[in-house]
DSSP file (Angstrom, degrees, kcal/mol; ACC not computed):
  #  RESIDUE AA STRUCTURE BP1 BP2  ACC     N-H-->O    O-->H-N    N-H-->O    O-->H-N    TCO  KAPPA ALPHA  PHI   PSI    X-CA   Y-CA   Z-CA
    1    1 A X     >        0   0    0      0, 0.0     4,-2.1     0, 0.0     0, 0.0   0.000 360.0 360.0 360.0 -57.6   36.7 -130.1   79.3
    2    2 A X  H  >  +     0   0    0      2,-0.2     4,-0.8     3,-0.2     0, 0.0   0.545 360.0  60.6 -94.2   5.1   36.1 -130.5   75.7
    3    3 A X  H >> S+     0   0    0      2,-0.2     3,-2.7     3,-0.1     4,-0.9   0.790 109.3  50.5 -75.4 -76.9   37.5 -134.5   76.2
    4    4 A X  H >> S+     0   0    0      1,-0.3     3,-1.3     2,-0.2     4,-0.8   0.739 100.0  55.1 -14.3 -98.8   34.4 -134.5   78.5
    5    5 A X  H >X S+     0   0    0     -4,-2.1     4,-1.3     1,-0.2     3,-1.1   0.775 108.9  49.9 -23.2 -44.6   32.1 -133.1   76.2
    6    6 A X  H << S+     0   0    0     -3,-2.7    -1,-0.2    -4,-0.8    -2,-0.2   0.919 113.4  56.2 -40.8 -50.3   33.2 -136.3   73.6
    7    7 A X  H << S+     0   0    0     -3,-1.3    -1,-0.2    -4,-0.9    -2,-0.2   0.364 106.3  38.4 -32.5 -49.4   32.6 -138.2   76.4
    8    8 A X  H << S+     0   0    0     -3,-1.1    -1,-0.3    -4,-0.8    -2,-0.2   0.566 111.7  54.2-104.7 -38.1   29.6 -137.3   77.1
    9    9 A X  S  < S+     0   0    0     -4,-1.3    -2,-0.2    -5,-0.5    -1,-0.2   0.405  90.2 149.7 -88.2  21.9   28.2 -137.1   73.2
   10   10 A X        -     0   0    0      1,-0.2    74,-0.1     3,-0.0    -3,-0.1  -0.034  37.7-174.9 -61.3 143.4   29.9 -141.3   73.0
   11   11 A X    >   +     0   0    0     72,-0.7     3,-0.6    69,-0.2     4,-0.3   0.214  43.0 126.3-107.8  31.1   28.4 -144.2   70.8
   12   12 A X  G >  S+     0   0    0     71,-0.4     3,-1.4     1,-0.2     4,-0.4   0.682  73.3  61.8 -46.7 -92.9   30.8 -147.2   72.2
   13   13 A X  G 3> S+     0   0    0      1,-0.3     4,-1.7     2,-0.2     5,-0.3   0.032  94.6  51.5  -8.7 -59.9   27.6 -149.0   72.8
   14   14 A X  G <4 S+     0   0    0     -3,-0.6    -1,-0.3    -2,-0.4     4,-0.2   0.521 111.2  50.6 -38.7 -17.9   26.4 -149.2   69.5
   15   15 A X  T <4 S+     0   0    0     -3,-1.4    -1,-0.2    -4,-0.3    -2,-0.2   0.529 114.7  42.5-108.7 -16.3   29.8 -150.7   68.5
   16   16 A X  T  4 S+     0   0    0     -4,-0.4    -2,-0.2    -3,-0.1     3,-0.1   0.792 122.0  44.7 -89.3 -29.2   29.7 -153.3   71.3
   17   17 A X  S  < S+     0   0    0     -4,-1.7     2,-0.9    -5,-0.2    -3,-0.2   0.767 112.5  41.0 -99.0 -34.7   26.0 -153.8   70.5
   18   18 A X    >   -     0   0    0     -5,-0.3     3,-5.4    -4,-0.2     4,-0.3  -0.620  60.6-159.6-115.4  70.2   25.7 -154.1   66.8
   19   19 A X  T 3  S+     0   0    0     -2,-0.9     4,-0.4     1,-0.3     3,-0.3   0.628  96.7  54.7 -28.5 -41.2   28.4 -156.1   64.7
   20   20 A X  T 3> S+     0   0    0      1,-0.2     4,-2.1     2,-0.1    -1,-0.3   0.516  93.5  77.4 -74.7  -7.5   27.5 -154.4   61.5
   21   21 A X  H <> S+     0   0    0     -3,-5.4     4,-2.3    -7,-0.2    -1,-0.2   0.970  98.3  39.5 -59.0 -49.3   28.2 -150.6   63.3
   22   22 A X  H >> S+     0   0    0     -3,-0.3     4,-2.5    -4,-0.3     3,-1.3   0.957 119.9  45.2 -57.9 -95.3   32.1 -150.7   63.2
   23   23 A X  H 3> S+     0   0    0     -4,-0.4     4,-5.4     1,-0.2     5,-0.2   0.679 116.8  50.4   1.0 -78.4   32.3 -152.4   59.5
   24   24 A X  H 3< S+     0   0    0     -4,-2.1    -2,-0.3     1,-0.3    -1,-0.2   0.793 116.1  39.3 -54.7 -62.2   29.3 -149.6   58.2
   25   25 A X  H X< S+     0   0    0     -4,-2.3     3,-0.7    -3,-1.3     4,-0.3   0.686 112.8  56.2 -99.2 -33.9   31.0 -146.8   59.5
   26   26 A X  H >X S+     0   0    0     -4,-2.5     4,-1.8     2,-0.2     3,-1.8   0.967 109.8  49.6 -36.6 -68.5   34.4 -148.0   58.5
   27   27 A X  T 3< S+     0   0    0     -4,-5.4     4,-0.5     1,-0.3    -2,-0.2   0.506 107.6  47.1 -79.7  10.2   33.3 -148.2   55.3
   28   28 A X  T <4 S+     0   0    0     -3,-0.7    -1,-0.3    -5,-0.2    -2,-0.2   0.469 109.6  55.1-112.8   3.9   31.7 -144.9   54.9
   29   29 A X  T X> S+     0   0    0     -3,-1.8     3,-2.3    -4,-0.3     4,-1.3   0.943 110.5  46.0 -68.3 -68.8   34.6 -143.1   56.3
   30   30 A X  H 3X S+     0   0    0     -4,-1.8     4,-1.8     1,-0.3    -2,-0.2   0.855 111.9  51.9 -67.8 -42.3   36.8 -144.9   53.6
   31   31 A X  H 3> S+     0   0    0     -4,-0.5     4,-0.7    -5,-0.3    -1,-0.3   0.779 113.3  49.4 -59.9 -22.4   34.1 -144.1   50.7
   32   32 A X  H <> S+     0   0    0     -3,-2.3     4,-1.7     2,-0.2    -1,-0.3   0.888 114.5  39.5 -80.0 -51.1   34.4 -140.6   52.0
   33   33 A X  H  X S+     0   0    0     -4,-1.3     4,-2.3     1,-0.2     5,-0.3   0.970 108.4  57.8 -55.5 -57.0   37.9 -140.5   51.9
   34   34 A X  H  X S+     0   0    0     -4,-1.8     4,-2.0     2,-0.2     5,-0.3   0.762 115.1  43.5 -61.2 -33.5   38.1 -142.5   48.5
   35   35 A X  H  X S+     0   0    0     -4,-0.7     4,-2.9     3,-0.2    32,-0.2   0.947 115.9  57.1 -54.1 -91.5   35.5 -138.9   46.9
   36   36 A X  H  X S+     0   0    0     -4,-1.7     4,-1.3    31,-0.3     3,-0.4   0.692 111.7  24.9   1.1-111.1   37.6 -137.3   48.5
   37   37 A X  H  X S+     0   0    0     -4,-2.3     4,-1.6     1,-0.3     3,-0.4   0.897 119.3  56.2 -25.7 -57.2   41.3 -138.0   47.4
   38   38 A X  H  X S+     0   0    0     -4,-2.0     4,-2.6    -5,-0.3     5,-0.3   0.957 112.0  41.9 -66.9 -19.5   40.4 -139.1   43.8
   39   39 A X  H  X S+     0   0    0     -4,-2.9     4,-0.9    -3,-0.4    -1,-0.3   0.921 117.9  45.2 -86.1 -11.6   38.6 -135.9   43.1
   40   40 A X  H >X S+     0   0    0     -4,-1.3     4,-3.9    -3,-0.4     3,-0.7   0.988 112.3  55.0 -54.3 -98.9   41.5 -134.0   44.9
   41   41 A X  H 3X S+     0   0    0     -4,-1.6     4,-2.3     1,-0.2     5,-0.4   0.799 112.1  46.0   4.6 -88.7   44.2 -136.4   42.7
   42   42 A X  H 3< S+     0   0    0     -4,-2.6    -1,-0.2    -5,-0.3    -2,-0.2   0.839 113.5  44.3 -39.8 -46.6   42.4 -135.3   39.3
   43   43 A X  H XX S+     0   0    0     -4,-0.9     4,-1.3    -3,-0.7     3,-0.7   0.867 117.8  43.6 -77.4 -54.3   42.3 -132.0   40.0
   44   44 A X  H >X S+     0   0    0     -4,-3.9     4,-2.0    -5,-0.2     3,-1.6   0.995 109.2  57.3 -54.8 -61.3   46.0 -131.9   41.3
   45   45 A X  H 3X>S+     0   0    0     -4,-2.3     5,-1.1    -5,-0.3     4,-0.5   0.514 108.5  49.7 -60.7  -6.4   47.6 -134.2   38.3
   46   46 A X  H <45S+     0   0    0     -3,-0.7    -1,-0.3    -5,-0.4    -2,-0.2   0.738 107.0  57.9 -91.4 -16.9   46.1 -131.5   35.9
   47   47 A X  H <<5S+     0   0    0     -3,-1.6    82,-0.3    -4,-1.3    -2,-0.2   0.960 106.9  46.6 -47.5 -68.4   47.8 -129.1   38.2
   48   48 A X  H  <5S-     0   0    0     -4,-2.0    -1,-0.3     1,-0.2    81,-0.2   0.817 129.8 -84.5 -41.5 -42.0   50.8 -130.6   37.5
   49   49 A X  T  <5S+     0   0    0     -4,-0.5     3,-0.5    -5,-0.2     2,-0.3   0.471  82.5 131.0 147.6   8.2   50.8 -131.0   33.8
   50   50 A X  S   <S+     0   0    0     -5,-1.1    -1,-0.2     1,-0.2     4,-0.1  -0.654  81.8   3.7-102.2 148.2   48.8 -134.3   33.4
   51   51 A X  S >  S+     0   0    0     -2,-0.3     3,-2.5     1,-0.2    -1,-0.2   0.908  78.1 177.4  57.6  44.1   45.9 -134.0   30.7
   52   52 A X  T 3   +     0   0    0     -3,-0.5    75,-0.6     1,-0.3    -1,-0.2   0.578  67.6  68.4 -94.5  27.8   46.9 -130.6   29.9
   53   53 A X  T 3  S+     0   0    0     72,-0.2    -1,-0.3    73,-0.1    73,-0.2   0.758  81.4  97.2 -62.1 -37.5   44.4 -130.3   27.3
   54   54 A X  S <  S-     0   0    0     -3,-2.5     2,-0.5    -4,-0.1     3,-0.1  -0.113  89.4-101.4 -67.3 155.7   41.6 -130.4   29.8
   55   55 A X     >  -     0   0    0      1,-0.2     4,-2.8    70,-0.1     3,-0.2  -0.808  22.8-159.7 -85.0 121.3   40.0 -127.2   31.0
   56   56 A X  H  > S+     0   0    0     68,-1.2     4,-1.4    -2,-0.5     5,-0.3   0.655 101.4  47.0 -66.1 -31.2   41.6 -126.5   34.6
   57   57 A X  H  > S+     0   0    0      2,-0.2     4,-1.7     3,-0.1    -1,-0.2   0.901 113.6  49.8 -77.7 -32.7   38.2 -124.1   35.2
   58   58 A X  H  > S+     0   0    0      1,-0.2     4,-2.1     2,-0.2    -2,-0.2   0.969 114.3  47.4 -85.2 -57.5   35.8 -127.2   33.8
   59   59 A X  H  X S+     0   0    0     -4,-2.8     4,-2.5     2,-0.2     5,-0.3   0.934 101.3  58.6 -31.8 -61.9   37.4 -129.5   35.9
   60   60 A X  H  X S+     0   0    0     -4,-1.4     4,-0.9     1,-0.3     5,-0.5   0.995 104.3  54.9 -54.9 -68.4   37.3 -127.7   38.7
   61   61 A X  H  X S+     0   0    0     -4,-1.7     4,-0.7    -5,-0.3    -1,-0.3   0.829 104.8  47.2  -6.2 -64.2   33.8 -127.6   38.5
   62   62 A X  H  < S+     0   0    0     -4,-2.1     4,-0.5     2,-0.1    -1,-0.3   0.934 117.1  43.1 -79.0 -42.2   33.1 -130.9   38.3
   63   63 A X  H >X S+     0   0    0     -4,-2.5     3,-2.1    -3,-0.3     4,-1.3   0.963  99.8  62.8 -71.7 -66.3   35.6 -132.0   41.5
   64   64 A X  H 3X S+     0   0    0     -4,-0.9     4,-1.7    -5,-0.3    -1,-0.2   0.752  99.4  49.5 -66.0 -17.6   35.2 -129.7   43.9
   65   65 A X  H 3X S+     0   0    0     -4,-0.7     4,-0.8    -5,-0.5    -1,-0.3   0.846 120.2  42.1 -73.0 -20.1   31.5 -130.3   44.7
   66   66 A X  H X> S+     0   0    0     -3,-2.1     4,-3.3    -4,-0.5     3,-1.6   0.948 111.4  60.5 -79.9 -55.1   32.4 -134.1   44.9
   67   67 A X  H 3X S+     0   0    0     -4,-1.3     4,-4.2     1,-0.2   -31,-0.3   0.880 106.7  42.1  11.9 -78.8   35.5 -133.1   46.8
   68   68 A X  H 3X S+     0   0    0     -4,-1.7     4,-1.1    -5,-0.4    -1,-0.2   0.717 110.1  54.0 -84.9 -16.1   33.6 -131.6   49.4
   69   69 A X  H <X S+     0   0    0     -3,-1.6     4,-1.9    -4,-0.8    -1,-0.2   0.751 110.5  48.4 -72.3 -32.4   30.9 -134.3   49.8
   70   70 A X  H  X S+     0   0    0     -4,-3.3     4,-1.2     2,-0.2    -2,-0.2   0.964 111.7  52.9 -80.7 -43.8   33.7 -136.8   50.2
   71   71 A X  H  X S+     0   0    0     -4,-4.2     4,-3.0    -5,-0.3     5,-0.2   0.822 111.6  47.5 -36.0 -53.6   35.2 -134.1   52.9
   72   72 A X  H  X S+     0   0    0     -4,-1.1     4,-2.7     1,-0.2    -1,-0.2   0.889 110.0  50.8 -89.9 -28.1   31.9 -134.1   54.5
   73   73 A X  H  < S+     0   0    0     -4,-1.9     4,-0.5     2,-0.2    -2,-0.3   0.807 110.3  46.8 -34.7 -49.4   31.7 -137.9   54.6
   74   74 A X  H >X>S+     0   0    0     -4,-1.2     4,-2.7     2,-0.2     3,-1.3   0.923 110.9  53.9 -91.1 -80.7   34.9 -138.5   56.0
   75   75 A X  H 3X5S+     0   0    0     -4,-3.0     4,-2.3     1,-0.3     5,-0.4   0.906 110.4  48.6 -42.2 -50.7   34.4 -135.8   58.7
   76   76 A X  H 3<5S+     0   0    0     -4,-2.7    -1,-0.3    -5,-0.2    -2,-0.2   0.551 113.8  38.6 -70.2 -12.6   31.3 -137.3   59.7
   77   77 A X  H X>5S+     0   0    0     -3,-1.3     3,-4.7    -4,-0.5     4,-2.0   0.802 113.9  57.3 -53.1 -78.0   32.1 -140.8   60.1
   78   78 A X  H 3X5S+     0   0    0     -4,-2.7     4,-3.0     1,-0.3    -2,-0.2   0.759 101.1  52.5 -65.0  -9.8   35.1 -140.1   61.5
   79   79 A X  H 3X<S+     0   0    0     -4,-2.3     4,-0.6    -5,-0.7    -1,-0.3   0.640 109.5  51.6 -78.9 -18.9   33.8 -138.2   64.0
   80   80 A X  H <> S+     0   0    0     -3,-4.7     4,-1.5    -5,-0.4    -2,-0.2   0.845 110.5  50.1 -82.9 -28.2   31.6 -141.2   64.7
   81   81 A X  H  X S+     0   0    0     -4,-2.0     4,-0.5     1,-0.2    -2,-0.2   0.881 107.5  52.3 -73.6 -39.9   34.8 -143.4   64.8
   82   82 A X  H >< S+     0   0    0     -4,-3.0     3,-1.0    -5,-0.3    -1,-0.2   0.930 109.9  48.7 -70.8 -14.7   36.6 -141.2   67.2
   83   83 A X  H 3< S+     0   0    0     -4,-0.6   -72,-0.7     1,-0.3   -71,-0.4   0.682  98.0  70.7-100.3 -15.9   33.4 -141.3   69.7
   84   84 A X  H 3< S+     0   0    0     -4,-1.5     2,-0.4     1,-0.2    -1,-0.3   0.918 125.7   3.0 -63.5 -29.2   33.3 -145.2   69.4
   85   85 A X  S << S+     0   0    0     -3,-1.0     4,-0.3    -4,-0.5    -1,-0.2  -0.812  73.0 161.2-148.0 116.1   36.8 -145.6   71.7
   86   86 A X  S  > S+     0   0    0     -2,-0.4     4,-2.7    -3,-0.3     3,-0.2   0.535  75.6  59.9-106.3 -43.0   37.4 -141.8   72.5
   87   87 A X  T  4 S+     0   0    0      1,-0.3    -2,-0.0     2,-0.2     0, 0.0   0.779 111.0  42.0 -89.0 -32.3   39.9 -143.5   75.5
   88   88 A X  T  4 S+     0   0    0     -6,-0.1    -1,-0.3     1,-0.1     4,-0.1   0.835 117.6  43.6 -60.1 -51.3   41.8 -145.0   72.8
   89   89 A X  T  4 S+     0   0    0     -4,-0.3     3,-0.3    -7,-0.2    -2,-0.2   0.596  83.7  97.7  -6.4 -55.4   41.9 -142.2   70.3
   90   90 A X  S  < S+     0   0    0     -4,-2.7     2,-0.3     1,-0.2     3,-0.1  -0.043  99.2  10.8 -69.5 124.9   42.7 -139.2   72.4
   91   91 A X  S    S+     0   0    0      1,-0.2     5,-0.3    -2,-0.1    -1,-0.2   0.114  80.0 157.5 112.3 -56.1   46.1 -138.7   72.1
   92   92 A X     >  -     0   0    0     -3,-0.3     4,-2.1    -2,-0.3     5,-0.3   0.219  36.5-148.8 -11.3  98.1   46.9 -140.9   69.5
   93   93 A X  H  > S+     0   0    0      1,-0.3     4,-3.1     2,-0.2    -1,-0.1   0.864  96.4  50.1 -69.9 -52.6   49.9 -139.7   68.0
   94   94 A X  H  > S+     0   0    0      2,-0.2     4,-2.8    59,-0.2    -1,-0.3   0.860 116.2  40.4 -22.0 -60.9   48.8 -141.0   64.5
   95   95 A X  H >> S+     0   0    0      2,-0.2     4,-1.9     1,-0.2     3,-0.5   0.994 106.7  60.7 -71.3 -62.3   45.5 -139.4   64.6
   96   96 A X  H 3X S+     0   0    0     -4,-2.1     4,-2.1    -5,-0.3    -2,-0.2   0.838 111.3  47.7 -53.2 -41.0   47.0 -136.2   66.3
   97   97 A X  H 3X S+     0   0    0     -4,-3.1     4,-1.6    -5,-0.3     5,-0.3   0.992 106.5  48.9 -43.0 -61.7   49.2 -136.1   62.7
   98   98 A X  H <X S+     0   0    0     -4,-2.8     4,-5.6    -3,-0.5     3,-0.5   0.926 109.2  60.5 -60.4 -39.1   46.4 -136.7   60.2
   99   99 A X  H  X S+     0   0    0     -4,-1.9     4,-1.5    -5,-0.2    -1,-0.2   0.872 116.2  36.9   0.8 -84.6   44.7 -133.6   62.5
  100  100 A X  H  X S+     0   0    0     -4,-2.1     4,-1.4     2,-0.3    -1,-0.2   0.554 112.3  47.1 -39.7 -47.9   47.6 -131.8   61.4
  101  101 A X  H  X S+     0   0    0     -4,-1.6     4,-1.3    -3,-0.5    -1,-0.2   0.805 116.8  56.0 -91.3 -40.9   48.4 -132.8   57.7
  102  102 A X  H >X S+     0   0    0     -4,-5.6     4,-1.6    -5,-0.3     3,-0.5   0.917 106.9  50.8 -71.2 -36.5   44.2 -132.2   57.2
  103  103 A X  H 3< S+     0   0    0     -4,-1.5     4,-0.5    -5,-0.2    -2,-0.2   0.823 114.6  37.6 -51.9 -49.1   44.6 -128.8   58.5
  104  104 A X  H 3X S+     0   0    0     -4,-1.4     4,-0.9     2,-0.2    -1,-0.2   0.650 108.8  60.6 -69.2 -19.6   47.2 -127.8   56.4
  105  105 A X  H XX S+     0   0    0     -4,-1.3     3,-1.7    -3,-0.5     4,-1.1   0.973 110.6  47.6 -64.2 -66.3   45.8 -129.6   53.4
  106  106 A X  H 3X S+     0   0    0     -4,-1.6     4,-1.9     1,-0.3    -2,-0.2   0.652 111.2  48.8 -67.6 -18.3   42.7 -127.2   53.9
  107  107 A X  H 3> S+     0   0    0     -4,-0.5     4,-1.8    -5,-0.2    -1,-0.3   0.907 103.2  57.6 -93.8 -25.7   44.9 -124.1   54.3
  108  108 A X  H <X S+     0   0    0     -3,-1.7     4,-1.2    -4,-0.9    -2,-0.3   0.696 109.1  50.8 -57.5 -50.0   46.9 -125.1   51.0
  109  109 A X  H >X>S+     0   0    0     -4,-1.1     4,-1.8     2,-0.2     3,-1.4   0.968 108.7  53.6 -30.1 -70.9   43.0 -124.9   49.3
  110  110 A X  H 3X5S+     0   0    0     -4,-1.9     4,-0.7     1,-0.2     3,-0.4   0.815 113.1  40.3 -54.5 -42.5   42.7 -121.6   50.9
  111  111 A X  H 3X5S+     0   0    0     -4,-1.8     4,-1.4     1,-0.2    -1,-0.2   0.774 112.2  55.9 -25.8 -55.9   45.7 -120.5   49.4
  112  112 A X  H <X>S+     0   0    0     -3,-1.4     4,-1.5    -4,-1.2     5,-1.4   0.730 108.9  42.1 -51.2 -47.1   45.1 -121.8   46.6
  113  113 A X  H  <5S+     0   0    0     -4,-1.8    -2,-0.2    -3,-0.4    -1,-0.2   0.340 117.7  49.0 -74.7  -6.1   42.0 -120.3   46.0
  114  114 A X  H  <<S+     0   0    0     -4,-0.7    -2,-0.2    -5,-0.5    -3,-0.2   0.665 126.6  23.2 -89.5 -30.8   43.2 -116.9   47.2
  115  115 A X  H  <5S+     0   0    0     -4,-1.4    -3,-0.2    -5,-0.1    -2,-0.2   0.748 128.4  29.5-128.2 -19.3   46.2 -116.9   45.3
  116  116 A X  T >X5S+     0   0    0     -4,-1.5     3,-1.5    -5,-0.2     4,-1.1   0.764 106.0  64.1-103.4 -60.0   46.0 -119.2   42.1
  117  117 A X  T 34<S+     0   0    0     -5,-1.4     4,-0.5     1,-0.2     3,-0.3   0.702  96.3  51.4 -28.0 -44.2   42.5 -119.2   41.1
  118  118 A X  T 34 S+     0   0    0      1,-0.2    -1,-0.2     2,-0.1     3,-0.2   0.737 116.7  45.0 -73.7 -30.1   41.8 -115.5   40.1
  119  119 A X  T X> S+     0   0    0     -3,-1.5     3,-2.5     1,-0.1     4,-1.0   0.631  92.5 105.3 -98.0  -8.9   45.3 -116.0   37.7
  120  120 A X  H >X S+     0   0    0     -4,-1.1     4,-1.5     1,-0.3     3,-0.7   0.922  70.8  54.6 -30.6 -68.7   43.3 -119.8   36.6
  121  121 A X  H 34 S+     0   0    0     -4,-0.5    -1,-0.3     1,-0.3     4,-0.2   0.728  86.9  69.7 -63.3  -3.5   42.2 -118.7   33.0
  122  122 A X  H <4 S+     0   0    0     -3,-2.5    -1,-0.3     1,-0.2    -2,-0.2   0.801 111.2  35.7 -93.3 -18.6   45.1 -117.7   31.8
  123  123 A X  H << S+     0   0    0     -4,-1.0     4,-0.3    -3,-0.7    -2,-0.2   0.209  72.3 129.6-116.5  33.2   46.0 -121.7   31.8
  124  124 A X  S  < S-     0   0    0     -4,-1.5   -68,-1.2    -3,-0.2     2,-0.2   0.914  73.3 -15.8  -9.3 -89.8   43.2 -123.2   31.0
  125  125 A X  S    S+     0   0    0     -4,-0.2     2,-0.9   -70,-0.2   -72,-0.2  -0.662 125.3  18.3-124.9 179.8   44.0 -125.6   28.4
  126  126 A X  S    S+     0   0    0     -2,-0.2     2,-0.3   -73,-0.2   -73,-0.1   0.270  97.0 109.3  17.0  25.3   47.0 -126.0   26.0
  127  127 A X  S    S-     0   0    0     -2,-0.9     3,-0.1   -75,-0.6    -1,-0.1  -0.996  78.9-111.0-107.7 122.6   49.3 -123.7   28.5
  128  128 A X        -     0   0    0     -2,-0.3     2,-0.2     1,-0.1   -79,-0.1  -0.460  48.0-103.8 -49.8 142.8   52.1 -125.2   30.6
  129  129 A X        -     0   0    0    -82,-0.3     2,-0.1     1,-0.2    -1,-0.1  -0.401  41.3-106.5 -75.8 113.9   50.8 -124.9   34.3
  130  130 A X     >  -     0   0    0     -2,-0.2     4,-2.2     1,-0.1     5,-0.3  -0.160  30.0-104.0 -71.2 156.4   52.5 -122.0   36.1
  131  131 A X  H  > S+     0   0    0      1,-0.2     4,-2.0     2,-0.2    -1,-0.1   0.924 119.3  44.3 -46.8 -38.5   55.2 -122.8   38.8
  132  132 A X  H  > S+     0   0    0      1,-0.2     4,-1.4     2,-0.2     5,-0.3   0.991 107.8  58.7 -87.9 -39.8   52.9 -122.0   41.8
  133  133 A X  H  4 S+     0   0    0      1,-0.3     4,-0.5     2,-0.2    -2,-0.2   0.638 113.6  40.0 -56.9 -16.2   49.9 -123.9   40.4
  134  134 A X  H >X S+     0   0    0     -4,-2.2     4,-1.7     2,-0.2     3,-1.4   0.957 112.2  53.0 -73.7 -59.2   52.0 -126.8   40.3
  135  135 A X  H 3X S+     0   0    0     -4,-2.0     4,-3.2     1,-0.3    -2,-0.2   0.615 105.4  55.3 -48.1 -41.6   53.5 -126.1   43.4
  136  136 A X  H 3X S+     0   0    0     -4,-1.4     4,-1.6     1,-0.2    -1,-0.3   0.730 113.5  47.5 -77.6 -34.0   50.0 -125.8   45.0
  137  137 A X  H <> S+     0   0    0     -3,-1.4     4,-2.4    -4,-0.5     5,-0.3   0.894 101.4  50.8 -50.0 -68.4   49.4 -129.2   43.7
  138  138 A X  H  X S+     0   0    0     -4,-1.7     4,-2.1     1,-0.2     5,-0.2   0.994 108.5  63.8 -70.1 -29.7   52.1 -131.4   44.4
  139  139 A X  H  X S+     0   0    0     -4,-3.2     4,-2.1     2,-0.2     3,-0.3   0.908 107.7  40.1 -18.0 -72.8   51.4 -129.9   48.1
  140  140 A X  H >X S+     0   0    0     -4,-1.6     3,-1.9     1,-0.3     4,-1.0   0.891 112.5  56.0 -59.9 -77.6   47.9 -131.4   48.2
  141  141 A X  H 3X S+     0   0    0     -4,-2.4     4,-4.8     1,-0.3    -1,-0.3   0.675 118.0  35.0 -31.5 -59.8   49.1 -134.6   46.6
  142  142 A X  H 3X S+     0   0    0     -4,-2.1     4,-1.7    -3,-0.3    -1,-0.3   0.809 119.9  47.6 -70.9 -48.2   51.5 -135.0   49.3
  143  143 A X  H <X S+     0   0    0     -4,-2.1     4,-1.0    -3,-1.9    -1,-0.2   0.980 118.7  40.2 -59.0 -68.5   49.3 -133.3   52.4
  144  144 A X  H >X S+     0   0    0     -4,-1.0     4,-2.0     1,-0.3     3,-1.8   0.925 112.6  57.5 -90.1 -41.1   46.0 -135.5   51.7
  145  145 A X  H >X S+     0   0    0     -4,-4.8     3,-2.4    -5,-0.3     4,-1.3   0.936 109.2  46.0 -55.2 -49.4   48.3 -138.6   50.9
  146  146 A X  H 3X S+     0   0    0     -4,-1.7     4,-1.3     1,-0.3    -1,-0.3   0.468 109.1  53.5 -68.8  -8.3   49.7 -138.2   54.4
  147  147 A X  H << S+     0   0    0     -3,-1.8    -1,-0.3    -4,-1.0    -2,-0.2   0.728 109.5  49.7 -89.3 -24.1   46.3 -137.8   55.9
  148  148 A X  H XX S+     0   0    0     -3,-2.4     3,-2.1    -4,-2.0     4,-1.0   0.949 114.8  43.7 -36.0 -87.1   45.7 -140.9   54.1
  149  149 A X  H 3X S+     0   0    0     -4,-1.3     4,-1.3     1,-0.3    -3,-0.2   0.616 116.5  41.7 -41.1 -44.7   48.8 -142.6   55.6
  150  150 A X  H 3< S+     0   0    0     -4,-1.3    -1,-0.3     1,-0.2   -52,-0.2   0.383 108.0  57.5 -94.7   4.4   48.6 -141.4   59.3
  151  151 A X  H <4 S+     0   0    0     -3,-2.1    -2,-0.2     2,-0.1    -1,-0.2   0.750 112.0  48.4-107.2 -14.7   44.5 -142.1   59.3
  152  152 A X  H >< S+     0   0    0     -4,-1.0     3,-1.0     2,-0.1     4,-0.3   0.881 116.4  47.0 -55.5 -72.8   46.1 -146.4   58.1
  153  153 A X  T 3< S+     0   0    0     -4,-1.3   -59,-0.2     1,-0.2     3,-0.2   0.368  87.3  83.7 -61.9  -6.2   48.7 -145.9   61.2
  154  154 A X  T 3  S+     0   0    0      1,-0.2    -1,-0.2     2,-0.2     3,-0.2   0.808  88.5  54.2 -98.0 -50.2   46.0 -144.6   63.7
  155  155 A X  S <  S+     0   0    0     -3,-1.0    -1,-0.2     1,-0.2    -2,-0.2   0.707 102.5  62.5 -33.8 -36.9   45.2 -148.5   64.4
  156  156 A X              0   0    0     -4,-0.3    -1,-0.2     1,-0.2    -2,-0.2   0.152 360.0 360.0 -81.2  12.1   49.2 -149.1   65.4
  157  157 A X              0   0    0     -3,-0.2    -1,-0.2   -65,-0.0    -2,-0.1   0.505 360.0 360.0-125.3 360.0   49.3 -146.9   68.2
């Protein structure tokens, strides 16, 4: 049923018709991703301990609205990319991963913001980085790289 519905909403045509489609939409996926990651990356590597002069609240600030533009980039484009070969795609053990490792990335946020933020000011600046704020960090690093990784592998299958 909801493969039907894909089905139904497909753009092969456009990708059969138009040389530039594939390329252009490729490359706004990757530009999505690239928002994405690096502002994700900054914001994690302060997590850790990197730069730990900077303000973890000022930061945040400034990355998560790009964050979430690259988020919505990515989604959208790739939602154009699955509907170009949906027959190829469905299933796709590779893709069915990145699903996965993006689902969990995004619940690791929610966490994060549930459970780390509110405790945030007390390590601002010039405080070692409590154990779960790390923790919460190298997670994402590790989750978004693999979303990365398996969305590379997604061709091999």
């Amino acid at each position: 049923m909801f493969y039907d519905l894909l089905a139904a909403l497909s753009v092969e045509h456009y990708a059969r018709e138009y040389q530039w489609f594939m390329p252009t939409v490729e490359t706004i996926h990757y530009t999505g991703h690239l928002l994405l990651f690096g502002c994700i990356l900054l914001f994690d590597m302060r997590l850790l301990g990197v730069g730990s002069k900077l303000s973890v609240s000022k930061l945040e600030k400034l990355t998560v609205r790009f964050s979430i533009l690259g988020f919505l980039i990515a989604i959208l484009s790739g939602s154009v990319l699955l509907l170009t070969s949906l027959d190829y795609f469905w299933g796709n053990p590779s893709l069915v991963n990145k699903l996965i490792f993006m689902v969990l990335a995004l619940v690791n946020i929610g966490i994060f913001y549930l459970f780390v933020t509110p405790k945030m000011k007390a390590f601002d600046s010039n405080v070692p980085t409590p154990w779960f704020a790390k923790l919460s960090g190298g997670i994402s690093i590790l989750l978004w790289t693999s979303v990365v990784a398996c969305g590379r592998l997604i061709a091999y299958y």
